[in-house]
C-alpha positions in Angstrom: 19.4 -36.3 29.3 15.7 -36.9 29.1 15.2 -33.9 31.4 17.3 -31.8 29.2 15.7 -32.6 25.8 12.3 -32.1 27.8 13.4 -28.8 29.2 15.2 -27.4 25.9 11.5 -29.1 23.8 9.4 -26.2 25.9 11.9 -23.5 25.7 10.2 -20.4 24.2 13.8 -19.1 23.0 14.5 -22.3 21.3 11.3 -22.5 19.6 11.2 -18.7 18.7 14.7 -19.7 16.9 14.0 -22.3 15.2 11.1 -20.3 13.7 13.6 -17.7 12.5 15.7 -20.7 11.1 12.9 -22.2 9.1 12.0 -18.8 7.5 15.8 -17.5 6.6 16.4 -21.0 5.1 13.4 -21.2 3.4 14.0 -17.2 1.7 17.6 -18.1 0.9 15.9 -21.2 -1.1 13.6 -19.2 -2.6 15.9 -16.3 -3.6 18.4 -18.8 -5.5 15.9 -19.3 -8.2 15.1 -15.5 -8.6 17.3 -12.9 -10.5 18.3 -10.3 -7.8 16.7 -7.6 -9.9 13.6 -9.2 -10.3 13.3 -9.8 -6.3 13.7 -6.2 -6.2 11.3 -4.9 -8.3 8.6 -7.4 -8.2 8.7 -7.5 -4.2 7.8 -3.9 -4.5 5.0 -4.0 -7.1 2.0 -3.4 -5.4 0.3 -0.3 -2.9 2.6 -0.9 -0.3 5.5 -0.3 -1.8 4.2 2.6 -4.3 3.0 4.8 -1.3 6.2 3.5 0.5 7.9 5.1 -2.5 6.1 7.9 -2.4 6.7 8.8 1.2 10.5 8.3 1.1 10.7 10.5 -2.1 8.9 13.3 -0.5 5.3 13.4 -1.7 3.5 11.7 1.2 0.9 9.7 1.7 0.1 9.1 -1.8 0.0 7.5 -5.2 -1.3 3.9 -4.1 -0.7 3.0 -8.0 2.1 4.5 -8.9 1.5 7.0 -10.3 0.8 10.9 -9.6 -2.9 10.7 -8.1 -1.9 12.5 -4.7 -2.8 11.9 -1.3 -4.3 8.5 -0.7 -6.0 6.3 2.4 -5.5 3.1 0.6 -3.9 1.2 3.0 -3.5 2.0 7.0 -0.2 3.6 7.6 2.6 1.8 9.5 3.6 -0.9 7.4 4.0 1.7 4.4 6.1 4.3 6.9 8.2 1.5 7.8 9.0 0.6 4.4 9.3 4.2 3.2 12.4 4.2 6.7 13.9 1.2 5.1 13.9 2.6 1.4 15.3 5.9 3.3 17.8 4.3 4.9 18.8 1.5 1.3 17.3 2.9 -1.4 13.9 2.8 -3.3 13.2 -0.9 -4.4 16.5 -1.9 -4.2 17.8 -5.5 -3.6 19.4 -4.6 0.1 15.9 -2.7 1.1 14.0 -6.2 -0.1 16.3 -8.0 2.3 15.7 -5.9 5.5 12.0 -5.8 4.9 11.8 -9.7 4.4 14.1 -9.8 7.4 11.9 -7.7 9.4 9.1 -9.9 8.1 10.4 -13.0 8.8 11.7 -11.8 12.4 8.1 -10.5 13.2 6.8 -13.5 12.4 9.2 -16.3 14.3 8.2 -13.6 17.2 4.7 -14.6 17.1 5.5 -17.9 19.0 6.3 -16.0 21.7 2.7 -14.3 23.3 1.4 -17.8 21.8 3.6 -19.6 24.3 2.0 -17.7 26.7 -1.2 -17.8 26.0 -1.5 -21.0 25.6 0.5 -21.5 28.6 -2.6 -19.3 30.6 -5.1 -21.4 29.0 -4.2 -25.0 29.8 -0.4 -25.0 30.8 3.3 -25.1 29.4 2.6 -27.8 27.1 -0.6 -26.7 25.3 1.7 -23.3 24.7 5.0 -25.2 23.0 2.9 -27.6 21.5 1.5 -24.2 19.9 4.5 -22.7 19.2 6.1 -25.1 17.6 3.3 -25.3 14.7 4.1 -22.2 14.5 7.4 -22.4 13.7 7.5 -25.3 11.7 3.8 -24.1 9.2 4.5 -23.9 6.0 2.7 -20.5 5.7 4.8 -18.7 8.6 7.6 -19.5 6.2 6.2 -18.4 2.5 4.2 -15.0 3.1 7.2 -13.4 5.2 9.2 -13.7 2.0 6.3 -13.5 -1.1 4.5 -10.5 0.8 6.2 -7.1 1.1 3.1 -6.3 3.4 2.2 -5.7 6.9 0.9 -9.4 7.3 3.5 -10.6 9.7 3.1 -8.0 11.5 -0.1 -8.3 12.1 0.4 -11.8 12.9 2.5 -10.6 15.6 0.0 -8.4 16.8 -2.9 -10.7 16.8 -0.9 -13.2 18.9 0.1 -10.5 21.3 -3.5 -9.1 21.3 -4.8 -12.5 22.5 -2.4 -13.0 25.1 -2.9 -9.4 26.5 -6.4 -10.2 26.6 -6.4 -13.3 28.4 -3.3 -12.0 30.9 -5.2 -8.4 32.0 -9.0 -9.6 32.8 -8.3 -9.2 36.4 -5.7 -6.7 36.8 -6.8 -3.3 38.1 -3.6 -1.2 37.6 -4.7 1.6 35.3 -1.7 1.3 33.4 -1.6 -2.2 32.1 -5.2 -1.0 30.6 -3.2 2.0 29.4 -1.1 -0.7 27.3 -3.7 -2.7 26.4 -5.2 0.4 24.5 -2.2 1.3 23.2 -1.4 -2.4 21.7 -4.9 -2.5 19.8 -4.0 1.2 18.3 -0.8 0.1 17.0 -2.4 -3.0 15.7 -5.1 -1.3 13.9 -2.5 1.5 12.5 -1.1 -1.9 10.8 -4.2 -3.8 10.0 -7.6 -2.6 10.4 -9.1 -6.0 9.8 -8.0 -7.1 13.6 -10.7 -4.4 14.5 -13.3 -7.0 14.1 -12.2 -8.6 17.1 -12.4 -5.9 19.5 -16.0 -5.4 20.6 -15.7 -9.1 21.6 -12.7 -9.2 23.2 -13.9 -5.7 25.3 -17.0 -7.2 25.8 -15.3 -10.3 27.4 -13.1 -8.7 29.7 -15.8 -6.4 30.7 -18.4 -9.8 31.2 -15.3 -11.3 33.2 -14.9 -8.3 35.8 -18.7 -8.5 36.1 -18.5 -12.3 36.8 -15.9 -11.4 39.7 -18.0 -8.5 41.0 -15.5 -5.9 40.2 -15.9 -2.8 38.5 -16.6 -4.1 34.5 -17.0 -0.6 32.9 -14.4 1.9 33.7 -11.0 -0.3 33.0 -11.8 -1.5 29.5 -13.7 2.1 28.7 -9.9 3.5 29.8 -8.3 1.1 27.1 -10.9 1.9 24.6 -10.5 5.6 24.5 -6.9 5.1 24.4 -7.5 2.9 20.7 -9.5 5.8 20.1 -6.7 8.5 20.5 -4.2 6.1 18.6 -6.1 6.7 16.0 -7.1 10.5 16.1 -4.0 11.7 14.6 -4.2 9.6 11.4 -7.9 10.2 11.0 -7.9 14.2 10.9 -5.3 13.7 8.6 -7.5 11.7 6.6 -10.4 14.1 7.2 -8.4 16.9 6.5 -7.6 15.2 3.0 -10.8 13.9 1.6 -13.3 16.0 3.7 -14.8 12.8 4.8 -14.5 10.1 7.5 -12.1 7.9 6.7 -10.8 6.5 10.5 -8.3 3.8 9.2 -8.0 2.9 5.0 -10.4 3.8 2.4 -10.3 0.7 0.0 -13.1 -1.3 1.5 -15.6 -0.5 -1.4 -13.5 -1.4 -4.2 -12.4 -4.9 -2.1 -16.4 -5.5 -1.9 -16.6 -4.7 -5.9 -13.5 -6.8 -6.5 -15.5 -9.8 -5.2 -19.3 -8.2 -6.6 -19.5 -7.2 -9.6 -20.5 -8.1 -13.6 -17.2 -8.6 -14.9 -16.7 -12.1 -14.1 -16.4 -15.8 -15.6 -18.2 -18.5 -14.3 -16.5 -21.0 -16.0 -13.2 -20.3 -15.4 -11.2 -21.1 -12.4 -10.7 -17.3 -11.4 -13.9 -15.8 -12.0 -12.5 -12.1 -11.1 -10.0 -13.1 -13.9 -11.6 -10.2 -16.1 -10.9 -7.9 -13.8 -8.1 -5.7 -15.2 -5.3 -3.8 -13.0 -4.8 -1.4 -15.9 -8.6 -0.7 -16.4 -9.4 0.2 -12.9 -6.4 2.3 -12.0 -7.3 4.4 -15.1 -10.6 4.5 -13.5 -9.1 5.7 -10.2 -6.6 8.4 -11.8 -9.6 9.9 -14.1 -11.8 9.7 -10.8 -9.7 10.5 -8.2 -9.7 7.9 -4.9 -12.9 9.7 -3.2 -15.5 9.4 -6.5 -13.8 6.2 -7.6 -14.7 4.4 -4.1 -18.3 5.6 -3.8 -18.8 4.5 -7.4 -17.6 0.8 -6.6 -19.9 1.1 -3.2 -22.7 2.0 -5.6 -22.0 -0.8 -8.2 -21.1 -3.6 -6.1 -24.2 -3.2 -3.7 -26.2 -3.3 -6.8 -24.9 -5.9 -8.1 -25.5 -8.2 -4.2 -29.0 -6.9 -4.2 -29.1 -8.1 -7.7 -27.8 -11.7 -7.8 -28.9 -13.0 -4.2 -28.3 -16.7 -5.4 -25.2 -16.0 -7.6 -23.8 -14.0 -4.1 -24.4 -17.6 -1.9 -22.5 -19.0 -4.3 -19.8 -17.1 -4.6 -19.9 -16.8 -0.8 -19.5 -20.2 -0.6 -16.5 -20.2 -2.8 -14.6 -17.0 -1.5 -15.1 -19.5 2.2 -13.5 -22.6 1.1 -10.6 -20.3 -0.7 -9.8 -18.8 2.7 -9.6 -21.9 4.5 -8.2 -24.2 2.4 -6.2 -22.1 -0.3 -8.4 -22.8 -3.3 -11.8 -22.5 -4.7 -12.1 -26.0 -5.9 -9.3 -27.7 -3.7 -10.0 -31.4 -5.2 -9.5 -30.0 -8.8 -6.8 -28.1 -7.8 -5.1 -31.2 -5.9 -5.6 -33.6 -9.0 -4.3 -30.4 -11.6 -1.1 -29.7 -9.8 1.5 -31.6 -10.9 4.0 -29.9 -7.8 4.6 -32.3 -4.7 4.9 -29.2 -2.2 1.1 -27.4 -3.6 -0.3 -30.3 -3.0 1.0 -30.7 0.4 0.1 -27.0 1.3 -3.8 -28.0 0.4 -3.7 -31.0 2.9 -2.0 -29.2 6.0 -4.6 -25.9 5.1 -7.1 -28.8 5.6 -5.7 -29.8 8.8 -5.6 -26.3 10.0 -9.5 -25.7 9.6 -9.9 -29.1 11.1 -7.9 -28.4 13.8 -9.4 -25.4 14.2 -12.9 -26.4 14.4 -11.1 -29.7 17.3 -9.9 -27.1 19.1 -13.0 -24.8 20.0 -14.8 -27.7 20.6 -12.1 -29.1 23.1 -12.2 -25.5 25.0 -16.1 -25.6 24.9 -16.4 -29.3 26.1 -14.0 -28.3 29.0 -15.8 -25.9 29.9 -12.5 -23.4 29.3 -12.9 -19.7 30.4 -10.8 -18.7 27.5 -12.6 -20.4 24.9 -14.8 -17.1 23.8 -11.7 -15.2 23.0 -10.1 -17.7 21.2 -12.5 -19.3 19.2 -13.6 -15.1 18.1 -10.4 -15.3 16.0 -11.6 -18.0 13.7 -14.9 -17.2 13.9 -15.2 -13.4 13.8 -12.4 -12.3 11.5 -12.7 -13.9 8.5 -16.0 -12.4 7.6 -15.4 -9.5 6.1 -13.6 -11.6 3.2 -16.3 -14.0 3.0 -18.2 -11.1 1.2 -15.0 -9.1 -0.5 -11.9 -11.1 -2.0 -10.2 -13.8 -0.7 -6.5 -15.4 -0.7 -5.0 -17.6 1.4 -2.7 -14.7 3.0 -5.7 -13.4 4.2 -5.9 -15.5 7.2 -2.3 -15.2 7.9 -2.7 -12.6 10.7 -5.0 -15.3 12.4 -3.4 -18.6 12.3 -1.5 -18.5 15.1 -4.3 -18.6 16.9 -5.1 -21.0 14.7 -2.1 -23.2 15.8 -3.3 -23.0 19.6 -6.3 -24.3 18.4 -4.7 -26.8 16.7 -2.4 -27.9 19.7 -5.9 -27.6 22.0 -7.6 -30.1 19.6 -4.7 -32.9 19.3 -4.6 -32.8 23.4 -8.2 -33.6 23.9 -7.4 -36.6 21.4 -5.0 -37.8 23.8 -6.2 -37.0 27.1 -9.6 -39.4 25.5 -7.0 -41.7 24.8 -5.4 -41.7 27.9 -8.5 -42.2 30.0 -9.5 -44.6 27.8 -6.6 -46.9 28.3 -6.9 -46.4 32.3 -10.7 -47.3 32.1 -9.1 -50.5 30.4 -6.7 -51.1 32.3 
């Protein structure tokens, strides 16, 4: 019987369906307390769905806001084409399309525990990868966003899992087309979320320092995968180009993320300083300017302002950094504040992620782990870009898978210390 349980606790299957299970049971709870036309139409209420929208009624690419501004770059494009198939297939922002998107959601993300398994199965063996997977199904966060974010943020939690794995599984293979894959995995990936792109020049630069190390050839295998990213994302770029008559490789909305987080119109005293910051304002702004003029004039503004306010921009660094990681600004005010049982619980596990985070690439450095520098790039790497834009705790969703490895790596050093301490005592 022990045997059994010990079998069934490291089965990748079982843990990738209990995942599932937590997620469906906690949308079903969550969609008992919501009219049915509400879940429709506020699920839909933001770029993803408008250019979604747009697509399945015929107009392309386009109208990020909603209304008639034509072609866009906002956003990268699978997740929207996805949608726009779905609304195709169940109608535009109705209740049945919510459900197969949240579905799809939910379903991408219970998949995530499955290249975790692995790779944490590569790094240290089958019990650092269930021990991974299994905080994976049961976190609290790999339940809400699947439901709350009609968004390609599963998804790329999905890829970012399967990106790490890949990376740590092909460092010695020479077959030209498991590099072919490899390219093809972080072109798909980017067509989804951009932001993973951080990662790559130090995940190509480790498999390249790796073939080195084993005196094989280090340039041509990851140069193949790279030019295969490359032409993933060709097509979608001289569409771009061929829109805006500028270089847009991926989505366009960078400068007005970086404004969102710089600029004038703010309130130090409040608890949202941004709060000022109008939807209605700026996307008048954007349909008198058009996307191309309305982009370059946040660039201008929001540089000015960092250049500007050197200390106020430490500051609010500082800020936007402990709102990524923990879920709030000023998590002690916001524990004390918070009069709901389950908010206050997510700020204490988000503060046992980070912790665990920071245990676990300390555990791979101390042993010396040649996998550390891939995994510990995840945590370290690509949050940046929101350290000096916006934040929200979503934000790291794509990430925290790794983040659960980490976690797993970290509370296994504890107990191997423990365990040797015990024998040195005995």
């Amino acid at each position: 019987m022990k045997q059994r349980i010990a079998a069934a606790a490291i089965s990748v299957w079982l843990i990738f369906g209990v995942a599932l299970g937590v997620r469906a049971a906690y949308a079903w709870s969550q969609a008992r307390a919501i009219p049915p036309k509400d879940l429709a139409a506020a699920s839909f209420a933001q770029e993803t769905g408008n250019i979604a929208q747009a697509i399945a009624s015929g107009r392309g690419f386009s109208d990020p806001f909603r209304q008639p501004t034509g072609p866009t770059a906002w956003l990268a494009p699978l997740y929207p084409l996805l949608l726009a198939g779905i609304f195709r297939l169940f109608g535009i922002f109705s209740l049945a399309s919510f459900w197969v998107a949240a579905s799809f959601n939910m379903l991408a993300s219970a998949a995530a525990c499955v290249p975790l398994y692995f790779a944490g199965k590569r790094i240290s063996g089958t019990a650092l990868g269930a021990g991974a997977a299994w905080l994976w199904a049961i976190f609290p966060n790999g339940a809400i966003v699947p439901f709350y974010w009609i968004w390609g943020t599963s998804l790329a939690a999905l890829f970012a899992a399967t990106i790490l794995w890949a990376t740590l599984a092909i460092d010695a293979s020479g077959r030209r087309r498991h590099w072919i894959s490899y390219g093809v995995l972080w072109g798909v990936a980017l067509l989804n979320s951009p932001a993973i792109g951080s990662l790559a020049p130090f995940l190509f630069g480790w498999l390249a320092w790796r073939r080195k190390r084993r005196g094989m050839a280090w340039f041509g295998k990851p140069a193949l995968a790279a030019c295969v990213v490359l032409l993933c994302l060709v097509p979608w770029t001289a569409r771009n180009y061929a829109r805006f008559h500028r270089l847009v490789p991926l989505r366009s909305d960078f400068p007005f993320e970086l404004w969102m987080g710089n600029n004038p119109v703010w309130n130090p005293r409040g608890r949202n300083p941004m709060a000022a910051v109008t939807r209605y304002g700026q996307v008048r702004e954007y349909i008198e300017l058009g996307e191309t003029a309305f982009l370059q004039k946040k660039w201008r503004e929001a540089t000015a302002f960092m250049r500007g306010h050197k200390r106020l921009e430490v500051w609010l660094t500082k800020r936007r950094i402990v709102a990524l990681w923990l879920g709030s600004a000023d998590p002690i005010l916001a524990f004390r504040g918070t009069r709901s049982p389950f908010i206050r619980f997510l700020l204490v596990v988000n503060g046992l992620v980070a912790l665990g985070a920071v245990a676990g690439i300390l555990a791979l450095g101390f042993r010396r782990s040649a996998y550390a520098f891939p995994v510990a790039a995840f945590p370290i790497v690509y949050p940046c870009v929101y350290y000096m834009t916006i934040t929200s705790l979503r934000y790291l969703y794509p990430i925290e898978p790794v983040l659960m490895l980490l976690g797993a790596a970290g509370v296994a050093a504890i107990f191997r210390r423990k365990d040797a301490a015990s024998s040195v005592t005995a």
